[in-house]
Every structure is written in C-alpha cells, then in structure tokens.
C-alpha positions as CSV (number, residue, x, y, z in Angstrom):
1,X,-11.0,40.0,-15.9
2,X,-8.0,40.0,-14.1
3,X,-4.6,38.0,-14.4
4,X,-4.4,34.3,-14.7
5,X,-1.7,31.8,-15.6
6,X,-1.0,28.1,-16.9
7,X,-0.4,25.1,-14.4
8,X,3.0,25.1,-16.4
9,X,3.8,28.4,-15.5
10,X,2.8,28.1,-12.0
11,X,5.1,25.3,-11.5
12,X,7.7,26.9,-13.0
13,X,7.2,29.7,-10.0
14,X,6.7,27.7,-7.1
15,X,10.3,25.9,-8.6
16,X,12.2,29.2,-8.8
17,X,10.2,31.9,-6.8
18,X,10.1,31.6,-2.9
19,X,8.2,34.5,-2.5
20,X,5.1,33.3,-3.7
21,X,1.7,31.7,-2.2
22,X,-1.2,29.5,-3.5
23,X,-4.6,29.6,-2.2
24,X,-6.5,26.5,-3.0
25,X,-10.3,27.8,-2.9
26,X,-12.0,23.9,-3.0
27,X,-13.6,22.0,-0.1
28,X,-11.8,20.1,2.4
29,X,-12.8,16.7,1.1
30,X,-11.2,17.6,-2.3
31,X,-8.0,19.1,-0.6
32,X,-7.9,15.6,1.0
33,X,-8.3,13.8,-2.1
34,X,-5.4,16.1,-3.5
35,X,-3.5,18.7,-3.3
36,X,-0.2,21.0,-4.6
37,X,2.7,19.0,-2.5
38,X,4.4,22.6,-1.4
39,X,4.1,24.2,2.2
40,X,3.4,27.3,-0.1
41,X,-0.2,26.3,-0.7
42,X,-3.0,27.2,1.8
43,X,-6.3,25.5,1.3
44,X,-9.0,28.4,2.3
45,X,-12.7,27.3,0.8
46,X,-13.9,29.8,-1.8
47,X,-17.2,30.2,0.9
48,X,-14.9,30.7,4.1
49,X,-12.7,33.5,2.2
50,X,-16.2,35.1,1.4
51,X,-16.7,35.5,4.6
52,X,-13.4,36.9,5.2
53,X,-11.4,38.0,2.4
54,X,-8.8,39.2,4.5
55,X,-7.2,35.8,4.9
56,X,-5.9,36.1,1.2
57,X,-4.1,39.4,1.9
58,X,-0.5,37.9,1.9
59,X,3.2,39.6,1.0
60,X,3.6,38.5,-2.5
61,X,1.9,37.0,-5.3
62,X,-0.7,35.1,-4.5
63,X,-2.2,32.4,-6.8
64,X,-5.5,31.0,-6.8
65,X,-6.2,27.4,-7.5
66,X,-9.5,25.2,-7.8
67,X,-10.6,22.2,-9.0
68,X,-11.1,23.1,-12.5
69,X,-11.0,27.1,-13.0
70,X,-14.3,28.3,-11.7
71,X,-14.3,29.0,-8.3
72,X,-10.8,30.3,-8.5
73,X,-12.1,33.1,-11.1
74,X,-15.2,33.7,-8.6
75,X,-12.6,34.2,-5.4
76,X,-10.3,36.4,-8.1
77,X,-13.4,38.8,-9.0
78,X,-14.5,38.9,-5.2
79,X,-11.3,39.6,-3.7
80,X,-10.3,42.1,-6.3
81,X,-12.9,44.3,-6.2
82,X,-11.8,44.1,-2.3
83,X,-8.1,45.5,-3.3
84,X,-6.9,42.4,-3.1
85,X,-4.8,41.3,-6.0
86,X,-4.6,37.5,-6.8
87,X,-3.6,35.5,-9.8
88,X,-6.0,32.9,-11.0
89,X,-4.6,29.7,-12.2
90,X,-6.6,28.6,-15.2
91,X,-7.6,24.7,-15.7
92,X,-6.8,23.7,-11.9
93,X,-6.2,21.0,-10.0
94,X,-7.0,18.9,-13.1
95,X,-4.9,20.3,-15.2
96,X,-2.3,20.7,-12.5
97,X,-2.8,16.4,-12.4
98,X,-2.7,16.0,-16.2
99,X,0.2,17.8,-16.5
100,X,1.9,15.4,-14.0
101,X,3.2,17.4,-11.3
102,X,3.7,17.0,-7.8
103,X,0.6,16.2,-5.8
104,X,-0.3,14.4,-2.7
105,X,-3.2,13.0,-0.8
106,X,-4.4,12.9,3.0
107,X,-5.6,9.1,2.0
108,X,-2.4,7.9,1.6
C-alpha cells in the first residue's frame, strides 16, 4: 500500500505548497457536479489514465482524489507499479465536502 493522506492535510498543502498537483480520477459528470476550486487540480478519469499512465507523471507531488477513496487507491496501485509515485487522498471528494472546503461546480 502506498502513501495516502487526510482531506485536512491536503488542504493544508495546496494552502502552503505551490509545487504540488491533484489528479481527480472520477468521471466528467461528477467533476461537473464538483470539484477542488484550485487550478492545481486536473480531472483525468481513472479509465483514461489506464490507458495512459503517463499523463500523471508530473514534477512534484502528486495527489490523487476520487469520489470516496476507491478509485483513487486503484489509479495509486496502477500507476505505482508503473514508477509513478502518487499520493492517495483517503475519504475523497466527500470528505473533502464534509469537511467544508472550497469547492465549485460547472452547474452554477
């Protein structure tokens, strides 16, 4: 299992750490619905970065985000044992939104 980190945490980077991206691994229709307000996060759907895991090879940390924790510890496993390190952020999206921080919406 590789590295993971709180939504608490996370915020606490993207506040103080410029340095840093976020790949959001759900669908376009939930990145629609919401997403991380910060130019830092890059929505790339867990099946596209499958099909090239190349796109999550960045400078820097690199976070992974989901909806709720899964697919973000499946696009972890898959682009590790590519050589690609990534940090999973545990609880995702929802517990990004419970947490009450910064989101915004497509719909709006």
């Amino acid at each position: 299992m590789g590295r993971a980190i709180t939504v608490t945490e996370l915020n606490t980077i993207l506040a103080t750490d410029a340095d840093v991206s976020v790949l959001d691994v759900r669908s376009p229709e939930e990145w629609a619905d919401v997403h991380i307000d910060d130019s830092r996060v890059q929505l790339i759907p867990l099946q596209e970065l499958m099909n090239d895991p190349s796109k999550a090879d960045k400078p820097g940390d690199t976070y992974v985000i989901c909806n709720s924790g899964s697919r973000s510890a499946m696009a972890q496993m898959l682009l590790n044992t590519r050589g690609i390190s990534v940090i999973d952020v545990t609880g995702g999206m929802q517990a990004w939104k419970q947490a009450g921080y910064g989101v915004t919406s497509d719909h709006e």
